[in-house]
C-alpha positions in Angstrom: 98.6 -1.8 200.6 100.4 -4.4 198.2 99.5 -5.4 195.1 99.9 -9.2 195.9 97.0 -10.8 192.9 95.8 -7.3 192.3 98.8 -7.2 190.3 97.9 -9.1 187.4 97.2 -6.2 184.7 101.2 -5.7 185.3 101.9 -9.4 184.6 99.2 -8.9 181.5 101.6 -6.4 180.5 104.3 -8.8 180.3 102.7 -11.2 179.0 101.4 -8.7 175.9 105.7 -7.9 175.4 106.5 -11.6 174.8 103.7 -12.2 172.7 104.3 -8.9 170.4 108.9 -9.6 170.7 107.9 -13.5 169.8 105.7 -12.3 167.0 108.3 -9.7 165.4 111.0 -12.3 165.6 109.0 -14.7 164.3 108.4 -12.3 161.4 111.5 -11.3 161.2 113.3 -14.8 160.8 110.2 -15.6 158.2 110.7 -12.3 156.0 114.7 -11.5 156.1 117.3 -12.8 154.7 120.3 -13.3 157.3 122.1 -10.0 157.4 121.0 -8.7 154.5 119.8 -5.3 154.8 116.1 -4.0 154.0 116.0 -0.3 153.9 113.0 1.3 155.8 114.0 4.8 155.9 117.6 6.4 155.6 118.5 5.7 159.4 116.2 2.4 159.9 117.1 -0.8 158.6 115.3 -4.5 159.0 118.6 -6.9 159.2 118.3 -10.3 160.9 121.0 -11.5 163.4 121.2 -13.9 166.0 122.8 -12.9 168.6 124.7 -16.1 171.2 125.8 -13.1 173.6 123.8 -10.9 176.1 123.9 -6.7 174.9 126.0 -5.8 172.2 127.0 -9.0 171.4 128.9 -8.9 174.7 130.6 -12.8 174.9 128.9 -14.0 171.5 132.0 -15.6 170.1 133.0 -17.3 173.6 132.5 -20.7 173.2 128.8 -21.5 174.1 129.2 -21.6 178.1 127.6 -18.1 177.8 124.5 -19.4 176.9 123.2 -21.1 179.8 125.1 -18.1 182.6 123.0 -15.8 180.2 120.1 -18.1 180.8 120.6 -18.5 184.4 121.0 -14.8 184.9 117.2 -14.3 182.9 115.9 -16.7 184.9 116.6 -15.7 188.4 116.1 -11.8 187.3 112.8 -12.8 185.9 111.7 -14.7 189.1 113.1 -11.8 191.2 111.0 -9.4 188.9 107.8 -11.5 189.7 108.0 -11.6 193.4 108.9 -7.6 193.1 105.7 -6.8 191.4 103.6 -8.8 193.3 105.4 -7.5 196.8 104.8 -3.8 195.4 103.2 -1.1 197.2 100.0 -0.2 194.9 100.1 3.4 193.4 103.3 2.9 192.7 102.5 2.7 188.7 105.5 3.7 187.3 107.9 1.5 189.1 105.1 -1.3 188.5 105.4 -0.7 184.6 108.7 -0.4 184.2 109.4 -3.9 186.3 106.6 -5.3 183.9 108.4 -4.0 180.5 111.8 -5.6 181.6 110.2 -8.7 183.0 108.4 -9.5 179.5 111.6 -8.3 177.6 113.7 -10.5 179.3 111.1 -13.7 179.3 111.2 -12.8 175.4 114.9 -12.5 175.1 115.1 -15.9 177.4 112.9 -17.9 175.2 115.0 -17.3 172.3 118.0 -18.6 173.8 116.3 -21.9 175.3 114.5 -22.9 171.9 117.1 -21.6 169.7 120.2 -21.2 171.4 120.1 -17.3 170.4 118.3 -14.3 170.4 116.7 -12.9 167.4 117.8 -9.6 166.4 116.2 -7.6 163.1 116.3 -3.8 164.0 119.1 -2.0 163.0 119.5 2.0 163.5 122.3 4.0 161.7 123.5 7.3 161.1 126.6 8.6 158.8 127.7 5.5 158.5 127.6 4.9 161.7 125.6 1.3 163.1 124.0 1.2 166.7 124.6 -2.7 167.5 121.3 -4.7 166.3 118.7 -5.2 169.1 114.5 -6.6 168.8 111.4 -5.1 170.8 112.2 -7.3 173.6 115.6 -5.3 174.1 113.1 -2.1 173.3 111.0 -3.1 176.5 114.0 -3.6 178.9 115.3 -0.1 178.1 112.2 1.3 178.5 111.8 0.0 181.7 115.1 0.4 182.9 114.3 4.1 182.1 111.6 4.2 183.8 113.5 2.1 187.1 115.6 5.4 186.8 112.8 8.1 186.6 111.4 6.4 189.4 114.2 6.3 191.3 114.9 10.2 190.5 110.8 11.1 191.4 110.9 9.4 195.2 107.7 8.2 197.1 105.9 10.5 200.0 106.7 9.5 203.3 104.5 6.5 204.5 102.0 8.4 207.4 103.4 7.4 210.9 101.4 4.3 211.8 98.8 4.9 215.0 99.5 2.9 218.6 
């Protein structure tokens, strides 16, 4: 059996990511000063960026153009999520969660580049001297789920039961 509108709570789910990565953002560009630095702990800083480009600042300084292919690949992954969750074979909760995490982080990350023409960037994890590229809790969502995508993948489903003539 499919989820089809019994998959709602998943979209809920989504829907609770952009609010609380639209929130954060919204926080962070209020609070921070633009790359400046607040110390949380010795490994965990607070430093707003915006970032033009898609993951690791890939393409940031190419001209603009990247903005709406970066857009156009949100939107069509984001539509393809939707119809996936609502397609999906219920009991199938992990896969359903992790689809619902990367849907709502990339809705989040989309909104950011059609109002602003980036994405908001504030947390900031280091080590040694050493600085993991800048990311927001809509990033945090879409790794989470992609985790899960691949635990899911790794765990298999039970063979459906032969169907009766």
């Amino acid at each position: 059996m499919r989820y089809g509108v019994g998959a709602w709570p998943w979209y809920l789910l989504a829907l609770v990511v952009i609010a609380l990565d639209q929130y954060t953002k919204g926080l962070a560009s209020a609070s921070l000063e633009y790359a400046r630095p607040v110390a949380v702990f010795s490994w965990f800083n607070l430093t707003l960026h915006h970032n033009s480009g898609a993951a690791f600042s890939f393409l940031s300084d190419a001209g603009g153009w990247q903005r709406y292919f970066f857009t156009a690949i949100a939107v069509g992954v984001s539509a393809l999520l939707v119809v996936w969750l609502y397609r999906l074979q219920r009991g199938q909760w992990l896969l359903a969660l992790s689809l619902a995490l990367v849907l709502g982080g990339a809705i989040g990350n989309l909104w950011d580049r059609l109002v602003l023409g980036h994405v908001v960037d504030f947390i900031s994890l280091h080590y040694a001297g050493y600085y993991f590229p800048a990311f927001n809790l809509a990033d945090s969502a879409i790794t989470g789920g992609a985790i899960g995508l691949i635990l899911d993948s790794f765990l298999g489903r039970p063979a459906a039961a032969p169907e009766e003539e």
